[in-house]
N, C-alpha and C positions, 0 to 999 in steps of 0.2 A: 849686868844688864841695866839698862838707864830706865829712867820710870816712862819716856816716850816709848821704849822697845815694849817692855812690860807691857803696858796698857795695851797697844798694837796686839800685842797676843791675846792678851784678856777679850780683845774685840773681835778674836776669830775665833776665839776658842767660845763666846757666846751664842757665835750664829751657828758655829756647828753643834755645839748643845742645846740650843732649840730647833733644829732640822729632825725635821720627823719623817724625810726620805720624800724627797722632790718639793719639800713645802716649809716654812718656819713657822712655829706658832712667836707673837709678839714675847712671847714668857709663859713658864711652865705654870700649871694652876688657875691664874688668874684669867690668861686669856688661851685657852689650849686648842687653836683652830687656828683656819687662815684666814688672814684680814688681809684686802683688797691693798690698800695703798701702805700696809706694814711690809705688806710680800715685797712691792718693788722697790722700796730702800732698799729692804733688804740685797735683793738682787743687785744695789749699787754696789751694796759691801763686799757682795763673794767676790765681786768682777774684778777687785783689784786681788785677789790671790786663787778662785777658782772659776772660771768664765763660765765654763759648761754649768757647773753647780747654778751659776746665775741667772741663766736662761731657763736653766732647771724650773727654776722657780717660777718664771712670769709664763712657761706652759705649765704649768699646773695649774696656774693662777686664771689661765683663759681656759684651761679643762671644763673650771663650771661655769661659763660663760650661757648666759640664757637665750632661749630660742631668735628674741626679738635683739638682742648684742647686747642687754644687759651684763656687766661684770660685777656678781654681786659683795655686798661689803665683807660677807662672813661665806666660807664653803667649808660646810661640815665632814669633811671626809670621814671621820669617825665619831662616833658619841662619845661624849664625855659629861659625866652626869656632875660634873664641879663646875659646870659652868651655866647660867641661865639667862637669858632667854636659847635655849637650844632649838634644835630642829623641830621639834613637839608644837612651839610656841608658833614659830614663822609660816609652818604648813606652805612650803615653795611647791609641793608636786615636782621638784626638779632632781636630777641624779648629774651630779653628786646632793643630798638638799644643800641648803644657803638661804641665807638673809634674803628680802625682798626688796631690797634698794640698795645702791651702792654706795659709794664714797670719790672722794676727790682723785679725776683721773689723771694720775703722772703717770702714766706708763708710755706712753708716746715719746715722753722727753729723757726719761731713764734708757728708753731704748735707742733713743736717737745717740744720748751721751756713750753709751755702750760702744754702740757702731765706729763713733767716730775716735775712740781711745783701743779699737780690738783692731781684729782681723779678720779675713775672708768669711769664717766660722763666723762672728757678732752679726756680718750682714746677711749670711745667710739665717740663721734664725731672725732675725728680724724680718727680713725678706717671708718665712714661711709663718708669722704672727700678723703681718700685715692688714688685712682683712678683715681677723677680727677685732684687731684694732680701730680700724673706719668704722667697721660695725658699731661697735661703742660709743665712739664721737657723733657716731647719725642717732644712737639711742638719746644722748644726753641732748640734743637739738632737740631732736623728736617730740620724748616725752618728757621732759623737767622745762621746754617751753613752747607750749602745744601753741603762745598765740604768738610766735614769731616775734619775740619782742627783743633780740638778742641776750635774752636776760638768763639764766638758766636757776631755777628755783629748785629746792632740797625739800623733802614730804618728810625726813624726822630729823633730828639732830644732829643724831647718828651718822644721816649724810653725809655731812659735812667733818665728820673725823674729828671735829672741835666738840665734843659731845656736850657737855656741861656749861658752855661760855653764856654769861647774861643776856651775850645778843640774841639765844632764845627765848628769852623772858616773854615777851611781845607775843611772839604767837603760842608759847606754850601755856601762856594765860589763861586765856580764852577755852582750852583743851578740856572738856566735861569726860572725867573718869565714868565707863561706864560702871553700874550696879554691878551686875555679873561679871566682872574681871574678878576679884577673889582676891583674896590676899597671896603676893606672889612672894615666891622664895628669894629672897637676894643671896648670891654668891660669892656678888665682888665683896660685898664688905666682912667674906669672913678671911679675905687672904690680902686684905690692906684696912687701914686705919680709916672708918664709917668718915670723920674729919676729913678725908682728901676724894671724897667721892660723891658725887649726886645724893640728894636726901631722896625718905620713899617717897614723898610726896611727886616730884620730879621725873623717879621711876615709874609709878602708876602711869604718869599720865605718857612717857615713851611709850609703854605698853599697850596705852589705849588707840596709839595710833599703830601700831602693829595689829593687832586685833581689826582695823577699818578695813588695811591689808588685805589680810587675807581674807574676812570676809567678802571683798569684790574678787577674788581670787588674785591678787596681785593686776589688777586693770592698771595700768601707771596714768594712761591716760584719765581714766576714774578718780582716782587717787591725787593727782597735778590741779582736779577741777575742785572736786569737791570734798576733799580728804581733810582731816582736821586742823592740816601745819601744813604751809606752802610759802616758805621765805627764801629769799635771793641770800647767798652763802656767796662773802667778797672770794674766801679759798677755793671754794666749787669752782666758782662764776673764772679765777683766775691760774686757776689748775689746766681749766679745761681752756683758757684762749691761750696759753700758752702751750698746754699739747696740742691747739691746731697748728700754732704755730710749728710746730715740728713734726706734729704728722704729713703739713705740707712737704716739709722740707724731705720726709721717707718719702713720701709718695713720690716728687721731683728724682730721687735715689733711684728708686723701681720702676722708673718709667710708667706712672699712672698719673699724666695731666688733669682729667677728669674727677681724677680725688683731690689732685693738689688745688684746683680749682674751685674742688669744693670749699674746703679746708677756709683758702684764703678769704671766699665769702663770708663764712662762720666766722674768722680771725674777725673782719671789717664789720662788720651787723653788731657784733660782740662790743667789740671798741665805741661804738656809737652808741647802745645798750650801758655802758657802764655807768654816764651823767644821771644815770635815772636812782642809782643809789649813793651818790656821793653827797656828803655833808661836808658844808660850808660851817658848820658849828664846830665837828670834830678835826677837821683839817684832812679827812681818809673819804674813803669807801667802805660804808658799813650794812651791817643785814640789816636787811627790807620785807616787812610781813608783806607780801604777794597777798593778802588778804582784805589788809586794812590800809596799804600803804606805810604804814609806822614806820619811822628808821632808829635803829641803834643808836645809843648815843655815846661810844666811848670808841676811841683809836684799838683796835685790835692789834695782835700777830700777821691776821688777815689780812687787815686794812696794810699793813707794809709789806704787802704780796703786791702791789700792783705795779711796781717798778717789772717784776718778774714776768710781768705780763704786759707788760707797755701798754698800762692801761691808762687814764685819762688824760688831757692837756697837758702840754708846757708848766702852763701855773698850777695847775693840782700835782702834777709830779715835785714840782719844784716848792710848793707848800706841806706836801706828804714826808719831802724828803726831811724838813727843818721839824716836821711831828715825829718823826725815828730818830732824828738825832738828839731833841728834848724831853723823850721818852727816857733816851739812853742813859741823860746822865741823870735820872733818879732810880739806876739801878744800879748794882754790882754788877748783874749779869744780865745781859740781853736775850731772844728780845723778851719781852713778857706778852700774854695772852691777852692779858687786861689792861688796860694806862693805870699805870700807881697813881697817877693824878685824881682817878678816879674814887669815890665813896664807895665803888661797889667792888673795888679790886681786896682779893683773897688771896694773897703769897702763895697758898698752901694748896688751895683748892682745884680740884681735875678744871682744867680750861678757863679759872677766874683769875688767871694771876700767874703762876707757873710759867717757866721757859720750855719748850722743845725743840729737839735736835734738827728734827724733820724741818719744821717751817723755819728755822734760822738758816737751814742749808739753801732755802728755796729765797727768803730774803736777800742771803748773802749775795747768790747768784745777780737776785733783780737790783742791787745796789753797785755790783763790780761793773757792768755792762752799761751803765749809766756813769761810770765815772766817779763813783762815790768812794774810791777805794777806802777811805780811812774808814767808814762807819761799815763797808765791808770786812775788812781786818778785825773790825771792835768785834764785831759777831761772831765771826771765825774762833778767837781767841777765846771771847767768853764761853766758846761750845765746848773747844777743848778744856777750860779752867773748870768748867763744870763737872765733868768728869772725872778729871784729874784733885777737883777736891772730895767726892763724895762715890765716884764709881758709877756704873752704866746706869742708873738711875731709868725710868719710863718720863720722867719729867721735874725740874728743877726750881727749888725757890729763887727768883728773882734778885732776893734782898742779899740772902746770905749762901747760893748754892749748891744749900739742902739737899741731898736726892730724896724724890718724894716717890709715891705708886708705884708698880714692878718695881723690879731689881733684876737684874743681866737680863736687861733687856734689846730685841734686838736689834729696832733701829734705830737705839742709842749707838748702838755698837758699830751699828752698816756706816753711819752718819761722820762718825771717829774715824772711820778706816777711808771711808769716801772725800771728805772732805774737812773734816774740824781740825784733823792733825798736822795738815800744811804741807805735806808729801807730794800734795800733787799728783799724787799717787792715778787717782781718775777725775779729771778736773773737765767739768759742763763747758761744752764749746760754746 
């Protein structure tokens, strides 16, 4: 067996050893629930050897879908007391419980890709997720931007699936730990190295904005206004104009003008919304404290999402694209979370420095469609080398393509089988 076949199996045989029966957790321990935007990688990975398994997963995923179409970031189908902030902490009132805010929405475009690499079966699940998929897209308009500003803003970190990245430094500043929070338990640092993971300092104050939560009882609207973190997230903000993009495009499928119309508005308000966070300093699009106005000041992972999203001018695409590819060459391996040019860039550390599977998949995409094939390929390749130097790894050193946090992990693995391995296997229309 060659080491491509090899690996191939080691990436199926991950998601079915994290499948806990209609759902994956990210990795056993560390993270033992379902995560919003882990789930539909994953669901890329089954699709290229089990379809049903894959749809499996994004209805279970909209199972806990909240009243108002929130999809939230965490659904506790079970306790599991090795992990924390659990269900105890978040008080959702919701069945299944779950997290109180979500994460970056690709499931429009996963399910769009789905559709158009299956068969009859992909369009019809997709066809009966429909709805509350809109749902979701009208929640994220809604409430992440109550003043119509095409912008869509994140109330923790955690939002945005970039947990740990600098560019919350700005508004997590500011965050006054309350007295009575306590001294809380941390979990993740007893099943990875305290070094690759948020300090408690960091932690308290996540938690302080969890505790504002649920104190309003989860108001999103309440929480958007006056909550204690409210910043524009370039991956949010470019997640979600590209799943309008392609929610249009289902809706156009299923004969629903009326959404698709919608969709396309949200696309256009959005596009016009994005100059309001671009830096002329960093060459990108970067977070925006919604607070204070402050901008990040370093080239993200994020910031080279916006190709994916056809998001700003001619000259900003065309000046983003020369910041990807002079990121590129001070690394081994692409892309990084951080600009290594940067003082505040951490190899090592959750979202300072690190490479992941997931956004390189989404870069790769926004860079092939633009004609950028070569710095597409570089991506591609370094997702597989990654791998292939160190195994499914949760996230990679940039320098030397260390696997860092989890191990067989899943949508390292969904991400190899979907797209890093060059098979073509399921390749984004």
């Amino acid at each position: 067996m060659t080491m491509h076949q090899s690996l191939k199996q080691q990436a199926i045989d991950i998601l079915r050893m994290n499948d806990r029966g209609g759902y994956t957790v990210p990795t056993a321990r560390l993270y033992p629930y379902q995560w919003e935007w882990d789930s539909v990688f994953a669901a890329l990975g089954f699709a290229t050897f089990d379809r049903d398994r894959a749809w499996e997963e994004i209805e279970t995923l909209f199972s806990g879908q909240w009243d108002d179409g929130m999809v939230p970031h965490i659904i506790f189908h079970k306790t599991d007391p090795d992990y924390f902030p659990g269900p105890e902490m978040w008080k959702s009132n919701t069945v299944p419980p779950s997290s109180g805010h979500s994460q970056p929405p690709v499931a429009a475009s996963a399910m769009l890709t789905m559709m158009q690499t299956g068969t009859d079966m992909d369009r019809e699940r997709a066809k009966a997720l429909f709805h509350k998929l809109y749902a979701w897209h009208r929640w994220f308009h809604t409430y992440r931007d109550p003043d119509n500003t095409g912008v869509v803003g994140i109330i923790h970190p955690w939002e945005s699936g970039r947990d740990n990245c600098p560019d919350w430094d700005i508004g997590m500043g500011r965050i006054v730990v309350p007295d009575d929070l306590g001294d809380l338990p941390r979990r993740d640092i007893t099943h990875v190295d305290p070094s690759e993971r948020p300090t408690a300092e960091q932690y308290n104050r996540y938690l302080a904005i969890v505790k504002f939560g649920h104190e309003c009882q989860w108001d999103h609207l309440e929480i958007a206004r006056n909550g204690p973190f409210f910043m524009v997230d370039p991956c949010v903000q470019f997640a979600l104009m590209r799943g309008d993009r392609d929610l249009a495009e289902l809706a156009t499928e299923f004969g629903e003008p009326g959404i698709r119309d919608e969709a396309e508005a949200w696309l256009k308000h959005s596009k016009a919304g994005c100059d309001s966070f671009w830096s002329d300093d960093v060459g990108g699009h970067v977070a925006k404290d919604l607070r204070t106005g402050g901008l990040s000041t370093a080239f993200t992972n994020a910031s080279a999402m916006a190709l994916y999203a056809d998001a700003g001018s001619p000259d900003q695409q065309k000046r983003l694209t020369a910041e990807i590819a002079a990121i590129l060459d001070h690394c081994s391996f692409g892309f990084p979370s951080w600009d290594p040019r940067d003082a505040q860039f951490e190899s090592r550390r959750y979202w300072r420095g690190p490479i992941w599977s997931v956004v390189n998949y989404m870069i790769g995409i926004g860079l092939s469609e633009k004609g950028e094939t070569a710095l597409a390929e570089r991506l591609r390749n370094d997702t597989r080398r990654a791998v292939e130097t160190s195994g499914f790894f949760e996230y990679f050193d940039p320098l030397t393509g260390e696997g860092l946090g989890g191990k067989l992990f899943t949508w390292t693995a969904a991400i190899h089988l979907a797209w890093a391995m060059g098979d073509d296997m399921l390749q984004a229309g």
